[in-house]
C-alpha positions as CSV (number, residue, x, y, z in Angstrom):
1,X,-0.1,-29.4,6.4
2,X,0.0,-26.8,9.2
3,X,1.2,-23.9,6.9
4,X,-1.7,-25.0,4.5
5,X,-4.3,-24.3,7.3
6,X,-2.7,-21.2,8.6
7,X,-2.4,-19.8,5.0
8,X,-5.8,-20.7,4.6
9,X,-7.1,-18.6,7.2
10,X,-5.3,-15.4,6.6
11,X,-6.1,-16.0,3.2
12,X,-10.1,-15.9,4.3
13,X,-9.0,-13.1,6.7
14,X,-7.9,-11.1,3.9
15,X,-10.9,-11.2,1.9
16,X,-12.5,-7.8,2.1
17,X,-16.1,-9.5,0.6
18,X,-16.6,-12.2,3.5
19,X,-20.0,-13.4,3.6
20,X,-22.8,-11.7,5.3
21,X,-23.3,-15.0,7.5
22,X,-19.8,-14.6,8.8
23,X,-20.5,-11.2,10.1
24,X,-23.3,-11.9,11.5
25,X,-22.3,-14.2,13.4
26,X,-19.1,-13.1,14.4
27,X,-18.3,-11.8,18.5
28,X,-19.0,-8.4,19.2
29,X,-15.7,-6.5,19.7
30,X,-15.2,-3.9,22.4
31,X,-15.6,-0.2,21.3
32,X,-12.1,0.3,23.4
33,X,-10.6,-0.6,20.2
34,X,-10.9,2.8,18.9
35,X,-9.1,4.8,21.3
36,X,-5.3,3.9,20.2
37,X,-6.6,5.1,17.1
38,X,-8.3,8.2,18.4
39,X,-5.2,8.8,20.7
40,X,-2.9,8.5,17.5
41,X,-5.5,11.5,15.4
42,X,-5.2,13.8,18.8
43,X,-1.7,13.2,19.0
44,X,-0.9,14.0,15.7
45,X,-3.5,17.5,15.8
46,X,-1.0,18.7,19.2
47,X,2.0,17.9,17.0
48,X,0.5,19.8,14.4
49,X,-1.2,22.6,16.6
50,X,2.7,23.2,18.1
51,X,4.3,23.2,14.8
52,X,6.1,19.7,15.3
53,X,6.8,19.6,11.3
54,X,8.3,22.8,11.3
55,X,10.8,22.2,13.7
56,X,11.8,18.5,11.8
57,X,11.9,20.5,8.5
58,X,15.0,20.0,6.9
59,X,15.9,23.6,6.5
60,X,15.5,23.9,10.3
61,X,17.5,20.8,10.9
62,X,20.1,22.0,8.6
63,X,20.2,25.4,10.3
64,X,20.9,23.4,13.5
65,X,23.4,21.1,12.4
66,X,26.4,22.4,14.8
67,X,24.5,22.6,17.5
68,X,22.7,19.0,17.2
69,X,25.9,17.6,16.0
70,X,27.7,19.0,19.3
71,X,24.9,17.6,21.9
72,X,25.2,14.0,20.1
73,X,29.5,14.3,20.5
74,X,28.6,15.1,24.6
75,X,25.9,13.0,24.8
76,X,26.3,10.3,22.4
77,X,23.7,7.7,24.5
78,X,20.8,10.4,25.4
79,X,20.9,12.0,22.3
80,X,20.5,8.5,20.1
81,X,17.5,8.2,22.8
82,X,15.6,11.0,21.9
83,X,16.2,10.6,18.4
84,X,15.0,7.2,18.4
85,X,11.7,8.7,20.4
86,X,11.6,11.6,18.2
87,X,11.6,9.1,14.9
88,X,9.2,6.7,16.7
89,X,6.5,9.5,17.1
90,X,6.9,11.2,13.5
91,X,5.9,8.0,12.1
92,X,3.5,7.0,14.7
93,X,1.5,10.1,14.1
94,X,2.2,10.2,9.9
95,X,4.4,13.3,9.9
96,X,5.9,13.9,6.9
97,X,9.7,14.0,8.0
98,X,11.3,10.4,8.3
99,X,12.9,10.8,4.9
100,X,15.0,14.3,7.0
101,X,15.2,12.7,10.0
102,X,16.6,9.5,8.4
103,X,19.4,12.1,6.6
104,X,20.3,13.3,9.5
105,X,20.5,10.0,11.3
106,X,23.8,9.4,9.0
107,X,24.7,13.0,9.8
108,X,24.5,12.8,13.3
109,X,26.0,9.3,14.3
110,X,27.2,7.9,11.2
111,X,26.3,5.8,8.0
112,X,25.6,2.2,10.5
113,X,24.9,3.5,13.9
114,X,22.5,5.9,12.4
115,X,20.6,3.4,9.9
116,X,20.0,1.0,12.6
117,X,18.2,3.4,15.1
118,X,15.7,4.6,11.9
119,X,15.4,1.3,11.5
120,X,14.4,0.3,15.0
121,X,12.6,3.6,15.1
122,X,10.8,3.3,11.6
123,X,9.6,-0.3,12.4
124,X,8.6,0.3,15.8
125,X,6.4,3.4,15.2
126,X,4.9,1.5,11.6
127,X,3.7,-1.5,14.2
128,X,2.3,0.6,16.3
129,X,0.1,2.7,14.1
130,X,-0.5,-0.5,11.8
131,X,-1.9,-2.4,15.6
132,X,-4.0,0.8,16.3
133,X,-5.3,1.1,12.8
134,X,-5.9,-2.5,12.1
135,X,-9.1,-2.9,15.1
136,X,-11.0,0.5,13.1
137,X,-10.3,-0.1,9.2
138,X,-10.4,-3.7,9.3
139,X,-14.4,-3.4,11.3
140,X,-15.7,-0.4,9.4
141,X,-13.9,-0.4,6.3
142,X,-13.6,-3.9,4.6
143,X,-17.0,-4.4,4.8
144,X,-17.6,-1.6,2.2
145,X,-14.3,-2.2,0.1
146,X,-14.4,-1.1,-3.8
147,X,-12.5,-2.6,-6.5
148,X,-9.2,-1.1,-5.9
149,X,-9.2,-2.6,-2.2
150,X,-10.2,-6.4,-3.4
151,X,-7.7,-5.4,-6.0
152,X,-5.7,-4.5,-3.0
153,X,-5.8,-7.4,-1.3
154,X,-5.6,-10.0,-4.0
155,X,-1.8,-9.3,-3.7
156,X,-2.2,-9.5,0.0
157,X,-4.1,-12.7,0.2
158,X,-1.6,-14.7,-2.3
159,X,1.6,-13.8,-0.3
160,X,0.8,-11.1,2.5
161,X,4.7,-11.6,3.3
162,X,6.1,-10.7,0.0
163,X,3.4,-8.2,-1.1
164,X,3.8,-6.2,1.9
165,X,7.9,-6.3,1.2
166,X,7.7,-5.0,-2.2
167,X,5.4,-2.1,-1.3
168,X,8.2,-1.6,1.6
169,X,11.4,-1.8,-0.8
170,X,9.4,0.2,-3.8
171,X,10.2,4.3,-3.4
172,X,7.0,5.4,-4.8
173,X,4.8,4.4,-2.4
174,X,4.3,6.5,0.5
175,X,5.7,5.5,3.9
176,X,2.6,5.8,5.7
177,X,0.5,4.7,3.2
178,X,2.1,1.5,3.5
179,X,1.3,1.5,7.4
180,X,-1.7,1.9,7.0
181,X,-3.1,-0.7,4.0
182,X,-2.3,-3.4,5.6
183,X,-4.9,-2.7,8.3
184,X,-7.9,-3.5,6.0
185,X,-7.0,-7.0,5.6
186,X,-5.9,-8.6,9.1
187,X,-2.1,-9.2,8.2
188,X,-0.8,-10.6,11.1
189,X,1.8,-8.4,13.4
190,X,4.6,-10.7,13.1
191,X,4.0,-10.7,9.2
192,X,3.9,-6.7,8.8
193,X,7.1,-6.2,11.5
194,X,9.2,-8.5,9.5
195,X,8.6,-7.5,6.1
196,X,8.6,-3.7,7.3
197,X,12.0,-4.4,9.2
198,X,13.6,-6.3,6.4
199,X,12.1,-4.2,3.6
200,X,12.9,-0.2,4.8
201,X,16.8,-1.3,5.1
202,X,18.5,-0.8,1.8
203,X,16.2,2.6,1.9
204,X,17.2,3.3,5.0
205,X,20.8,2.7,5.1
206,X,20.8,4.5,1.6
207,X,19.3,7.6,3.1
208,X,21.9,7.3,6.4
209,X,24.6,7.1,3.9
210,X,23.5,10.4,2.1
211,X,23.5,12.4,5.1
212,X,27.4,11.6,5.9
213,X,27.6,14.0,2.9
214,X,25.4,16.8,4.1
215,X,28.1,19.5,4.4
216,X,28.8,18.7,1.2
217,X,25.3,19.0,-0.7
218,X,24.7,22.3,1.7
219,X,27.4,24.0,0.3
220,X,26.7,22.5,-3.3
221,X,23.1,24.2,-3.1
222,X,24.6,27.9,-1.7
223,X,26.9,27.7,-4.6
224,X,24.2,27.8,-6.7
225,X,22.0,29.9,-5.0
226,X,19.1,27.5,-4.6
227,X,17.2,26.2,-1.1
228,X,18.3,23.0,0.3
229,X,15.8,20.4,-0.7
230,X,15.6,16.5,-0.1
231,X,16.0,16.4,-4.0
232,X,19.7,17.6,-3.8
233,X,20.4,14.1,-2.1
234,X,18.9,12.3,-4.9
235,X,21.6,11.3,-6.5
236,X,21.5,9.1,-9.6
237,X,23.1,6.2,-8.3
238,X,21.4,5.9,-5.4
239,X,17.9,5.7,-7.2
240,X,19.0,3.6,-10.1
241,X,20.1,1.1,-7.2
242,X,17.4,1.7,-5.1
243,X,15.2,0.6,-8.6
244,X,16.5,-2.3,-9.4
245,X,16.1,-3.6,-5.5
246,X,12.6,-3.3,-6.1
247,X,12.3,-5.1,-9.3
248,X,14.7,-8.2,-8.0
249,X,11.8,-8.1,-4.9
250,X,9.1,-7.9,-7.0
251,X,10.1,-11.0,-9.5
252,X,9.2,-13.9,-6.9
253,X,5.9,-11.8,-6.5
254,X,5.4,-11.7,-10.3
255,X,6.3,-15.4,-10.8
256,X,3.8,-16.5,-8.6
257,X,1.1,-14.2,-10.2
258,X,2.0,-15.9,-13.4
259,X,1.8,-19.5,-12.1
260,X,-1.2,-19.0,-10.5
261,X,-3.0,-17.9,-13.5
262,X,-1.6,-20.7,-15.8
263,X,-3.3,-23.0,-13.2
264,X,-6.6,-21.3,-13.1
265,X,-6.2,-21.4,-17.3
């Protein structure tokens, strides 16, 4: 009976076309909401403005291998430390370099140890921008949603859970995409960490997994003359396994879709 209620209401939360009543008479929130968000927009420019992304890119990572690989045999505990900091703050400020950075996590400290801090990291810094975004898109933003963000949240609003875990397990959609969409619809924290958490791990792991061969794929591209692109680690296995993960997710998702329109028939 409880579960019915508290479906209920993030059910109504999710709703991007609430009634005009409901606004009106909702409380006034505090304008401090928006400076997370503001804080994540100038921290990402200074990342930008010092050329962050340049130094994470995998060609510079991969230039530095030895050197990166030595400091982690010395240090083992600092450098998991700043890695994990490093990881938290590419995601945190939507740089385009957790796909590297999780390569090189296998690299640097092996297939497990390395999965589970881009794990930690990855969920960490999605919660984080997903709490600082959720304040600005949900006030300013639902109120004007189109038809591709009630379409949107139609899939939230059924099962916010599962929906949110199929966008997490499926490769096509961007990382911080994914982050970010939830905002518009007030999905609770605890729902978006655990579907993020459980849903970036076969991804994750996979990615770790590829980097243990990196000397390999390095000297597979200079034998053919070719730059070293993430697209060398693509192997066929991995995405063929990485495909059928999503649609095994997606089935409960799409069972549910057709028992609920049976019912409304």
């Amino acid at each position: 009976m409880n579960n019915g209620v508290r479906n209920g209401a993030e059910g109504a939360a999710l709703n991007p076309s609430s009634g005009r009543s409901d606004a009106e008479h909702a409380p006034r929130r505090s304008p401090w909401r928006f400076v997370p968000f503001a804080l994540l927009l100038l921290g990402g420019a200074v990342c930008y403005a010092f050329g962050l992304p340049q130094y994470l890119s995998l060609t510079a990572l991969v230039h530095h291998r030895e050197i990166l690989s030595a400091y982690v045999d010395t240090h083992p505990l600092h450098a998991g430390t700043a890695f994990f900091a490093v990881y938290v703050a590419v995601v945190v400020f939507s740089i385009p370099a957790a796909s590297v950075l999780t390569i090189f996590s296998g690299f640097l400290f092996g297939c497990l140890t390395g999965g589970i801090i881009a794990i930690a990291a990855a969920t960490l810094g999605s919660c984080l921008l997903f709490l600082a975004a959720r304040g600005v898109f949900g006030d300013l933003l639902r109120p004007r949603a189109g038809r591709f963000l009630e379409r949107l949240a139609e899939g939230f609003r059924r099962n916010a859970f599962l929906y949110l875990l199929v966008l997490r397990l499926a490769p096509i959609f961007p990382f911080f995409v994914v982050n970010i969409a939830p905002a518009f619809f007030d999905v609770r924290l605890r729902t978006f960490a655990l579907a993020t958490l459980i849903g970036i791990v076969p991804g994750t792991l996979a990615y770790a997994w590829l980097g243990r061969s990196l000397d390999a794929v390095i000297a597979r591209s200079g034998a053919t003359g070719g730059e070293l692109t993430l697209a060398d680690f693509a192997t066929r296995d991995i995405s063929l396994g990485l495909a059928a993960l999503t649609l095994i997710a997606a089935l409960p998702l799409a069972l549910k879709l057709i028992q609920s329109r049976r019912k409304a028939v």
